[in-house]
Phi, psi and omega in degrees: 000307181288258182024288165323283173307010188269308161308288227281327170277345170274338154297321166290318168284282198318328199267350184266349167280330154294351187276324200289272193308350176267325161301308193307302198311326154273015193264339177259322166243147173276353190292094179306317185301315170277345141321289169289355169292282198273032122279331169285319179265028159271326185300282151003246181304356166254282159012275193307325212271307199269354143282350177277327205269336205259305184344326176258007161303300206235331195066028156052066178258329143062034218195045213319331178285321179271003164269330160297337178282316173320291159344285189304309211260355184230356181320298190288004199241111210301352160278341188298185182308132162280092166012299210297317225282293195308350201262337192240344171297300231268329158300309216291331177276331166329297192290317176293306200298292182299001170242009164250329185267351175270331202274327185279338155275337187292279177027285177250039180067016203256180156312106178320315184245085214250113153304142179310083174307006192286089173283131191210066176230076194226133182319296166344326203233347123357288185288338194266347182279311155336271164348287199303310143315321184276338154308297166286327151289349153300316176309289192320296168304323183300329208269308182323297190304332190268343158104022178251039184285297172000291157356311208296326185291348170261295175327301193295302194266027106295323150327273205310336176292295159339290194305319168333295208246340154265007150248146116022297209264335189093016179065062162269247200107023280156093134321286199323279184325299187331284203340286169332278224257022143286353200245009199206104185249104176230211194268358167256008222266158160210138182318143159325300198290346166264355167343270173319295162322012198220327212256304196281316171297310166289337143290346203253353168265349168259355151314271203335301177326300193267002154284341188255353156246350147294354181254006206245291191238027163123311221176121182312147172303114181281103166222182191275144186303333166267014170251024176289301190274308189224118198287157176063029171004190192000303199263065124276341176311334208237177195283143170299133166285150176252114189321154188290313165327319185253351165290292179344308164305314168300323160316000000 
């Protein structure tokens, strides 16, 4: 339960934080460029704050394709992502995302609910959405395989900062974040009806991701659904027992 509740509000705070900064910016500029500059580097620095703060609850995945992937890459390992887990991750980033993009118009005074009118149903942007998912679960997985996930919360939302401006689409990368930002028509909204294509692009971009860390590193990264993004879950809350090896040495 906390773990679930764990997704859902830190998914809801990313999207309210892309809904938000995307609202204040055009309420301060007419520039689409410094529009999307203080939207990406809002995106950023909240991203990095909230894999650091949830990562060691949930491993911060806020992400329904890296909780499938997690899955997919830890199913045979008596410790992996549990069916029951992924079944309570993937309501729990939905329902936030959409409660991060209603929470971020209240904010600002807008319709909790608007649909988007923002269209975005072009091949072009298919493929930038593909790119872009298949870049963060190489990332995500590649820094797992390589034992460098500790990384990840500066690693990922540099990425996901990068992606902005090098695809097509800006980067969602995201069901969940899609879902979400349907609900809302402001500069981060994308219209219903472009949904699915996004949604289906982004699957077919967290395959690819994790065929590039079988051609990378071997083989997909096997870890526990909470060492995806920031290793060893939970039990960093509490102080580490000190291995029988090193008292013996010490002694």
């Amino acid at each position: 339960m906390r773990r679930a509740a764990a997704e859902a509000v830190g998914t809801a705070a990313l999207v309210a934080v892309v809904v938000g900064s995307g609202i204040q910016a055009t309420e301060l500029t007419r520039d689409v460029g410094v529009q999307l500059l203080a939207n990406s580097l809002a995106t950023v620095f909240g991203l990095g704050v909230l894999i650091t703060l949830l990562g060691p609850i949930s491993g911060a995945h806020f992400n329904p394709v890296v909780t499938l992937a997690a899955y997919f890459t830890s199913r045979r390992t008596a410790d992996g992502l549990s069916l029951r887990e992924v079944a309570a991750y993937i309501p729990a980033q939905i329902t936030g995302a959409i409660g991060g993009a209603v929470l971020a118009d209240a904010m600002f005074a807008r319709p909790l609910v608007n649909w988007s009118t923002h269209d975005r149903f072009a091949g072009h942007l298919w493929l930038g959405e593909l790119v872009a998912t298949a870049g963060l679960v190489w990332l995500i997985f590649g820094l797992t395989q390589a034992g460098r996930a500790h990384l990840a919360p500066a690693a990922v939302a540099s990425f996901i900062g990068s992606a902005y401006w090098f695809t097509s689409s800006t980067s969602f990368a995201n069901p969940a974040v899609t879902i979400g930002r349907a609900f809302t028509d402001t500069f981060a909204g994308i219209a219903p009806g472009s949904v699915t294509p996004f949604l289906a692009a982004q699957l077919a971009g967290a395959a690819a991701g994790l065929a590039l860390v079988a051609i990378t590193f071997g083989r997909p990264a096997s870890a526990t659904g909470d060492e995806i993004v920031v290793p060893h879950g939970e039990q960093q809350l509490a102080a580490p027992s000190r291995p029988a090896e090193e008292s013996a040495l010490s002694s």
